[in-house]
C-alpha positions in Angstrom: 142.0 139.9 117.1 139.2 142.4 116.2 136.7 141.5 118.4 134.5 144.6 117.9 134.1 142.6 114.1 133.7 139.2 116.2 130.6 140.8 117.5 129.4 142.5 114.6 129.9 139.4 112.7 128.0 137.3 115.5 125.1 139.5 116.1 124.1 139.7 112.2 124.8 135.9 111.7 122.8 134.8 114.7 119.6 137.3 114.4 119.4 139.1 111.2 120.8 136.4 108.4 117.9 134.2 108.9 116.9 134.1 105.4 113.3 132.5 105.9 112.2 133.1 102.2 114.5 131.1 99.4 114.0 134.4 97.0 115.5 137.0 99.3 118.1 134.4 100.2 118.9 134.2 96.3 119.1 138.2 96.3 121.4 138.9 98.5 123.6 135.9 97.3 124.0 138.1 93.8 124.6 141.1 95.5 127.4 139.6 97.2 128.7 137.5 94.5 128.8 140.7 92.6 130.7 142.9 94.8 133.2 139.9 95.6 134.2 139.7 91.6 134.4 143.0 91.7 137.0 143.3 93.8 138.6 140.1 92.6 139.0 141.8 89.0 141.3 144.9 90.8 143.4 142.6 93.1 143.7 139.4 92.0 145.8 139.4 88.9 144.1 135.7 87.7 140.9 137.2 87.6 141.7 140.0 85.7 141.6 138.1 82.9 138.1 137.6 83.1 136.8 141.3 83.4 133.6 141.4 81.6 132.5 138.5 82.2 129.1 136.8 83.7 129.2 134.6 87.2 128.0 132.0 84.9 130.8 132.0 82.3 133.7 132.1 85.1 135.6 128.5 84.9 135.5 126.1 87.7 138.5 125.4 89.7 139.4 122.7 92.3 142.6 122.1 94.6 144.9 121.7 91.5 144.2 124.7 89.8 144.4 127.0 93.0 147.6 125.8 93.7 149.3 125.8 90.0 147.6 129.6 90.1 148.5 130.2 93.6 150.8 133.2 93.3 148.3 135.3 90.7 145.3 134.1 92.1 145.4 135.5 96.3 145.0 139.4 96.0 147.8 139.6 99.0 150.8 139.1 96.8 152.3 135.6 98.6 153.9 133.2 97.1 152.7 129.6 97.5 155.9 128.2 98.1 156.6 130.9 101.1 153.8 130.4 102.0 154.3 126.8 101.8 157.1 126.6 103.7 155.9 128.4 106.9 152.8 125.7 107.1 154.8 123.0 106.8 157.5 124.3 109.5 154.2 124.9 111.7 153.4 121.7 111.6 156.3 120.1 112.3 157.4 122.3 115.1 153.6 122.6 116.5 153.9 126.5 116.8 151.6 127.8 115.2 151.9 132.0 115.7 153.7 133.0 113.0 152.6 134.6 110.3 153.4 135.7 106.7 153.5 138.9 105.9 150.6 139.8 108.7 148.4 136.8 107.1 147.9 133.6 109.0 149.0 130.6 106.9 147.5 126.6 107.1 148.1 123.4 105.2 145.3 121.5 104.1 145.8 117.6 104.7 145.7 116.2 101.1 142.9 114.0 101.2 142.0 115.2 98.0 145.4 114.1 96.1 146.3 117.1 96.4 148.8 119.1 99.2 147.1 122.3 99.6 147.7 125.4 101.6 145.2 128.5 102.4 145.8 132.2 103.8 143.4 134.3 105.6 144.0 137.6 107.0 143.2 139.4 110.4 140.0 140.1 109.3 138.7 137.1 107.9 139.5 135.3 110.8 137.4 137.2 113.1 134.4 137.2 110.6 135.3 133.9 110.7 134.9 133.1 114.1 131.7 135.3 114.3 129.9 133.7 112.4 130.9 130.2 113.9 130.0 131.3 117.0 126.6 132.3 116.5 125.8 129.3 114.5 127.5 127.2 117.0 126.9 128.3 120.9 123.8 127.2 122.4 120.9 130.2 123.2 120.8 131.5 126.5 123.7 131.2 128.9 126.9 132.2 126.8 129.1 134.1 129.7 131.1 131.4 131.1 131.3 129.7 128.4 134.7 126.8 127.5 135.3 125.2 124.5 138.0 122.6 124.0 139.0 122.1 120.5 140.4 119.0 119.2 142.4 119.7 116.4 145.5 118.4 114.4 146.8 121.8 113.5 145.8 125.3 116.1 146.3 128.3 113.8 145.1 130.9 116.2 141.3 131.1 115.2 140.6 129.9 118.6 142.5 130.9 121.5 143.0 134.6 119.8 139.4 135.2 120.4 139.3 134.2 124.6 137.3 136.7 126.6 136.3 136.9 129.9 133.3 135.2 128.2 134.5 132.6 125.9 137.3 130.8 126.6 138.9 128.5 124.2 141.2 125.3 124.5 143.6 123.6 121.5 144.0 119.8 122.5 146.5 118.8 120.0 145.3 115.0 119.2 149.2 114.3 117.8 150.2 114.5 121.4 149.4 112.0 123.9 145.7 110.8 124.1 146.2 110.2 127.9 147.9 114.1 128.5 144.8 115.2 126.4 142.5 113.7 128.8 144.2 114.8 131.7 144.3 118.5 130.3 140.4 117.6 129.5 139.1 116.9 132.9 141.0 119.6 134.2 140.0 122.3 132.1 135.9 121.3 132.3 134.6 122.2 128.9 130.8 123.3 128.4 131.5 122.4 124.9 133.5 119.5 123.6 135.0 119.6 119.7 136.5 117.0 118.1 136.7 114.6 115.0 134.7 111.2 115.5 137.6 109.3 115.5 138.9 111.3 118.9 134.9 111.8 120.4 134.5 108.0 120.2 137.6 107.1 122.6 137.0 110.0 124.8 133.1 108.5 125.0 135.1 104.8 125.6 137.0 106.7 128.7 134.1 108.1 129.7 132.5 105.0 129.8 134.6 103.1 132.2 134.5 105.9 134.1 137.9 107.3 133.4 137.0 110.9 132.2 134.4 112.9 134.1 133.0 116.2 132.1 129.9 116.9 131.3 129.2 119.4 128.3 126.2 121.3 127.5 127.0 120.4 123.5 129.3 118.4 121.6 130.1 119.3 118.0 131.8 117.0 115.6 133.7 118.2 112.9 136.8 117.5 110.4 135.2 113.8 109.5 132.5 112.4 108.4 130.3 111.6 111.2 128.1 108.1 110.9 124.6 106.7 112.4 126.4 104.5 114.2 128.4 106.5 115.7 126.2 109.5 116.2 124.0 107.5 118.4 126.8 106.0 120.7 127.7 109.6 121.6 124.4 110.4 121.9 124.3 107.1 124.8 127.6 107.8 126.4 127.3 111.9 126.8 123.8 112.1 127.2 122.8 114.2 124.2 120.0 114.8 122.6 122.0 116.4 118.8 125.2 115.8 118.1 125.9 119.1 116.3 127.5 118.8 113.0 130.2 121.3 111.6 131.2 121.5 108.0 134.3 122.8 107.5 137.4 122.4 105.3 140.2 124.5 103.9 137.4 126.1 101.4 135.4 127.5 104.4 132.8 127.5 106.9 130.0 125.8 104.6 127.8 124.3 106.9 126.4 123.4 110.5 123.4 121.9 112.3 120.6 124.0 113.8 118.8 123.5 117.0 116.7 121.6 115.9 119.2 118.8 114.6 119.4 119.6 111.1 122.5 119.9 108.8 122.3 123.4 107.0 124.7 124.9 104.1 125.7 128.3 105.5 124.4 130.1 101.9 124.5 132.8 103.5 128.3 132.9 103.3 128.6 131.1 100.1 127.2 130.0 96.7 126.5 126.3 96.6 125.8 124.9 92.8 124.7 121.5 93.0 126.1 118.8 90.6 123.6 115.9 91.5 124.8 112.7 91.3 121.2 110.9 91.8 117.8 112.0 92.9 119.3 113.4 96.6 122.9 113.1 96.3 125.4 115.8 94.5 128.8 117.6 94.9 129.0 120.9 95.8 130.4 123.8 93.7 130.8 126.6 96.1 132.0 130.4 96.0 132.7 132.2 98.9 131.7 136.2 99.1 133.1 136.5 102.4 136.8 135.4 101.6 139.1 137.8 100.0 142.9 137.2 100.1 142.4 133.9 98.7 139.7 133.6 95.8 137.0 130.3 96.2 134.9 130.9 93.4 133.0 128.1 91.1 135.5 126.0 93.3 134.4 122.2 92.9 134.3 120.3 95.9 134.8 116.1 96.0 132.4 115.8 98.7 129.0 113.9 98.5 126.4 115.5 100.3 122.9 114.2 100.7 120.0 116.4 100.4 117.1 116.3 102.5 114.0 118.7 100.7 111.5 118.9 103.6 111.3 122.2 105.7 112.8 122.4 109.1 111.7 123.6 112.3 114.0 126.6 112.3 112.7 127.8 109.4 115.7 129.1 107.2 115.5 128.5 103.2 119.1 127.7 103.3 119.3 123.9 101.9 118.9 121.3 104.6 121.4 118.1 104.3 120.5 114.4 105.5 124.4 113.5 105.8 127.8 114.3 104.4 128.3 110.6 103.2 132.0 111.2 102.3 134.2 111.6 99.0 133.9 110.8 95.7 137.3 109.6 95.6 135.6 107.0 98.0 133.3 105.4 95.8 133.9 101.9 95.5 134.6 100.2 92.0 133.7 96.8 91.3 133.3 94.6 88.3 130.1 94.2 87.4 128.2 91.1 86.3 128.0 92.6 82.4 131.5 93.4 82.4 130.4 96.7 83.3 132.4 99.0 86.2 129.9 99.4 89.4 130.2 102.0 91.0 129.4 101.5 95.1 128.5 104.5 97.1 130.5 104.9 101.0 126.7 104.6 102.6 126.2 101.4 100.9 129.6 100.0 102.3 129.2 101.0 105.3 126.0 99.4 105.9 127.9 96.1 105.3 129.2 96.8 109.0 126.7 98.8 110.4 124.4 95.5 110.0 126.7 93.7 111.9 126.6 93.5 116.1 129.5 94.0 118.4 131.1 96.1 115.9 132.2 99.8 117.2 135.6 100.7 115.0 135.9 100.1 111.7 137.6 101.2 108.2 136.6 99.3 104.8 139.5 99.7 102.6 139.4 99.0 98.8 142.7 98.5 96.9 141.0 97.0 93.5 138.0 96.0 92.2 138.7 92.6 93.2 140.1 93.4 97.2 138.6 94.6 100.0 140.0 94.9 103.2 138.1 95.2 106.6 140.0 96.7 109.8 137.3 95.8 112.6 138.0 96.1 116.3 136.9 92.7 116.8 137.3 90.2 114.2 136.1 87.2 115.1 134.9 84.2 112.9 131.2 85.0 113.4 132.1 88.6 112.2 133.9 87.8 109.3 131.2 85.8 108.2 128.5 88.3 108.9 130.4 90.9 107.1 130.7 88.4 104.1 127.3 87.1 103.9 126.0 91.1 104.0 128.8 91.8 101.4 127.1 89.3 98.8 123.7 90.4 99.3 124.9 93.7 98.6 126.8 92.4 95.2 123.8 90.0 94.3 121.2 93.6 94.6 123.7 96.0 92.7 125.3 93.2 90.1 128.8 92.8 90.8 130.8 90.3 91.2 131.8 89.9 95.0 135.6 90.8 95.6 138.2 89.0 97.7 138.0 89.8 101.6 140.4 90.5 104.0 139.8 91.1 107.5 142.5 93.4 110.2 142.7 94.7 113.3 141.7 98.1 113.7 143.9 100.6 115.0 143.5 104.6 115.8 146.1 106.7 113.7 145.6 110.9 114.2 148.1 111.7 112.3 145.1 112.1 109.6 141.5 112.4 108.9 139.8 109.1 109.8 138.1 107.3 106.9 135.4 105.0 107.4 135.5 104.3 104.0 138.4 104.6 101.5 139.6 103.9 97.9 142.7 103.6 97.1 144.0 104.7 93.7 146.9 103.1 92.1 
């Protein structure tokens, strides 16, 4: 691991790349843009094709298209199903140190409909980690510093980077919950990272005074993390943020400040905004720090919520209210006029949210005309709460209220946890 670019990378993220003005911001997002297709045009042979031409008139591309272009499109010559091959033997086997051709190889989980897999060299892993860490460690006190990770998959971002200052964890959440805590209370972390899904039962275990740790900052990532949630954390582990990190097999886009805030990291990539109303949109996002494996004009599925008033910290880069989840999570219902409604997740889960007694829960929808609810307690005054808030909700946006089914919820970590989810038949 180059940690002499670790450092580089951490020094001009945390105290130069402030970007306090929008224009200069802009500036040097064109400079880099620029330089990044230049390069692309000499070593990717898929984007030699488009030599000559503007950012502007480049196509979009999304999971499918990387992957049918795989091969022509990464500028190290790999082939996608090599590559292929060693993530999905690395996740079986739960080694995760081998690499392809010197380049570290991971497997994205799907969620998009889509099996995906990305590549990143040496030194996009430590420019990588740079910049995570100096958006992510608190001020002051860093020496001494442990931070245990939470993750399905360990692909050697983390522990390659320990120090006598840093020293990072993998928890593997496939294993045993009850070996993770053990390991957990043993090791002491001064930060804690996890999904939702895994901070809420270590907060339950915590809570019947099971586990004992007490971190300086917890950071959520991987899922999306609600209200509801958010401020149970906050109860249980006595803090004041839950920091937020947006991450996926695209990149590092975004992360929450010190003051609370959920910022797009702009200064590491392009964000075009496809609005979907007055505050919500999807992102379209190119990276200009990534090189062996091109995300450029690359459409995202995710819909974020934008939040336009200034923030205490003072950077230009956009400010986000919430990730609110997927598109491929908006509900679809029959409307009153025969017209299809579409429902968005934060609207479902408010159906639940409104309801008391009421910590796990997934809202499933398999047609317009079935929905399912998996509640950790589903008794008859919950069913009918969730039912009566359901038709209000119907009766406001016009459609006609669907059949209801109500389960027992259960933990599964063998994938992203989905508060809200449509499934397409």
């Amino acid at each position: 691991m180059n940690k002499g670019l670790i450092l580089k990378t951490f020094i001009r993220a945390r105290y130069f790349h402030k970007f306090k003005s929008r224009r200069r911001l802009e500036k040097y997002q064109q400079k880099q843009t620029k330089k990044q297709l230049d390069f692309f045009e000499h070593h990717s042979p898929y984007f030699q094709k488009f030599s000559g031409k503007t950012f502007e008139e480049l196509p979009y591309m999304n999971k499918k298209v990387m992957m049918d272009n795989f091969d022509r499109m990464n500028t190290a010559g790999i082939s996608k199903d090599d590559a292929l091959k060693l993530a999905i033997n690395s996740e079986k086997s739960r080694d995760f140190s081998e690499k392809l051709n010197g380049y570290s190889v991971g497997l994205s989980s799907g969620t998009s409909g889509h099996r995906g897999v990305f590549v990143l060299s040496d030194i996009e892993i430590a420019t990588w980690v740079g910049g995570m860490m100096a958006k992510m460690l608190p001020k002051g006190k860093i020496f001494g510093t442990k931070v245990a990770f939470f993750l399905r998959a360990d692909n050697n971002l983390y522990e390659s980077s320990n120090s006598k200052i840093l020293k990072f964890e993998f928890f593997d959440i496939l294993k045993p919950m009850e070996q993770n805590i053990i390991k957990l209370q043993e090791f002491q972390p001064t930060i804690l990272v996890a999904p939702p899904s895994v901070l809420l039962i270590l907060a339950e275990t915590a809570k019947v005074k099971k586990l004992s740790i007490n971190p300086v900052r917890i950071i959520s990532v991987a899922e999306v993390l609600t209200e509801k949630d958010e401020q149970y954390l906050k109860r249980v582990f006595k803090q004041k943020i839950i920091y937020q990190v947006y991450q996926c097999t695209e990149g590092f886009l975004g992360y929450t400040c010190e003051y609370g805030s959920l910022h797009l990291n702009e200064d590491v990539v392009v964000v075009e905004k496809e609005y979907l109303d007055d505050t919500r949109f999807t992102p379209v996002i190119t990276d200009f720090v990534r090189t062996t494996q091109p995300i450029v004009k690359y459409r995202l599925n995710d819909i974020l919520v934008e939040d336009r008033r200034p923030c205490k910290c003072g950077t230009s880069m956009t400010r986000l209210k919430k990730i609110e989840g997927r598109m491929d999570d908006v509900f679809e219902f029959d409307g009153v006029n025969d017209r299809t409604i579409k429902v968005f997740p934060d609207f479902i889960s408010r159906v639940v949210l409104y309801v008391p007694k009421i910590k796990n829960y997934r809202v499933v929808q398999e047609s317009s005309k079935k929905v399912i609810f998996y509640l950790d307690n589903i008794d008859i005054e919950n069913q009918r709460l969730i039912k009566e808030e359901l038709k209000t909700l119907a009766k406001r946006m016009r459609f006609k209220m669907p059949a209801t089914t109500f389960k027992k919820y259960e933990s599964d970590f063998s994938k992203k946890m989905k508060r809200v989810e449509r499934i397409k038949k």
